[in-house]
C-alpha positions as a printed Julia matrix, in Angstrom:
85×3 Matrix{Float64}:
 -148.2   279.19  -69.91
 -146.35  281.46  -67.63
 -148.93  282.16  -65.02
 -149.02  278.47  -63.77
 -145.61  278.72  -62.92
 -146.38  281.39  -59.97
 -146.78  279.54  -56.73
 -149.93  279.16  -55.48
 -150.36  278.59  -51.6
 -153.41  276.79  -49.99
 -154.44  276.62  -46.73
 -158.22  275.59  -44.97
 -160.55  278.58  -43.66
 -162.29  278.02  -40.32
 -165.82  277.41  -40.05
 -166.17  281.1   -38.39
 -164.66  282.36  -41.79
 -167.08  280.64  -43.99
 -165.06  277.04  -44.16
 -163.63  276.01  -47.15
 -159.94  277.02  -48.36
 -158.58  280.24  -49.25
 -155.81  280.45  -52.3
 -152.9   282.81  -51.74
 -150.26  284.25  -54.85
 -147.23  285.34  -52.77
 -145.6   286.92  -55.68
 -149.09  288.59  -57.08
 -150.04  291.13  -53.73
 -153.52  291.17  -52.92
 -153.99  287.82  -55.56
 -156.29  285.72  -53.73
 -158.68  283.42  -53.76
 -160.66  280.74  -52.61
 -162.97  277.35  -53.34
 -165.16  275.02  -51.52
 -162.22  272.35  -52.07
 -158.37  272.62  -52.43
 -158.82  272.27  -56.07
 -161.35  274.58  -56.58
 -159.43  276.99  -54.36
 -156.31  276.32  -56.99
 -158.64  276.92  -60.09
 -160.33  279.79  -58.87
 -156.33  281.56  -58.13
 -155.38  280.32  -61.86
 -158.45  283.17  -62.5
 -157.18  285.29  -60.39
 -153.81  285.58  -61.82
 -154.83  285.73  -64.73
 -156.96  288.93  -64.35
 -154.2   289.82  -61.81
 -151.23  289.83  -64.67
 -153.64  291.58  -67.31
 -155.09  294.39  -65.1
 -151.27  294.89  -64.68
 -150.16  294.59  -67.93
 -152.89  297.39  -68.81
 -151.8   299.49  -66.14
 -148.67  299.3   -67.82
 -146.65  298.14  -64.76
 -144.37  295.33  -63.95
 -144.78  291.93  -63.92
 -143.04  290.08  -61.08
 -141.31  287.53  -61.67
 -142.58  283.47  -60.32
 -140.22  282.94  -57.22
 -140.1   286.95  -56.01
 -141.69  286.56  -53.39
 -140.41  283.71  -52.14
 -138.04  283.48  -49.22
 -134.45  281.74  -48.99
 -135.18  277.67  -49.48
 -135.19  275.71  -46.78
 -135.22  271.85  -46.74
 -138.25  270.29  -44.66
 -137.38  268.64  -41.55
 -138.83  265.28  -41.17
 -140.59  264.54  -38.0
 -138.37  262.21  -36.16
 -141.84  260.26  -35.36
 -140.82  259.16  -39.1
 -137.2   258.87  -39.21
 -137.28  256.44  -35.94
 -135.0   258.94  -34.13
């Protein structure tokens, strides 16, 4: 299916925002979501996009394409801590 291959970014809330993790869509704006875990988080934005890419589609807009969003690729660095060096 086409909306699992939008990238789906996690990262933890802090216990002043309620705990737990929130789910961004970088190429969906204002798609987000969140869960008590990481995976709930990630199964609660599959939702979202989905309702995301049909309120869209009924609006009769565009859909953007997985990857729009996205920035040039960079390579991680590895922590030298790691490497030895």
């Amino acid at each position: 299916m086409a909306d699992t291959l939008y990238e789906i970014r996690v990262t933890p809330l802090s216990q002043e925002d309620g705990g737990g993790y929130m789910a961004t869509v970088p190429d969906l704006d204002g798609c987000v979501s969140d869960g008590e875990t990481p995976q709930e988080a990630v199964a609660n934005a599959m939702d979202a996009i989905a309702q995301w890419l049909q309120a869209r589609r009924e609006m009769g807009r565009e859909i953007p394409v997985p990857g729009s969003a996205s920035g040039p690729q960079t390579s991680p660095r590895t922590p030298e801590k790691l490497t030895g060096g």
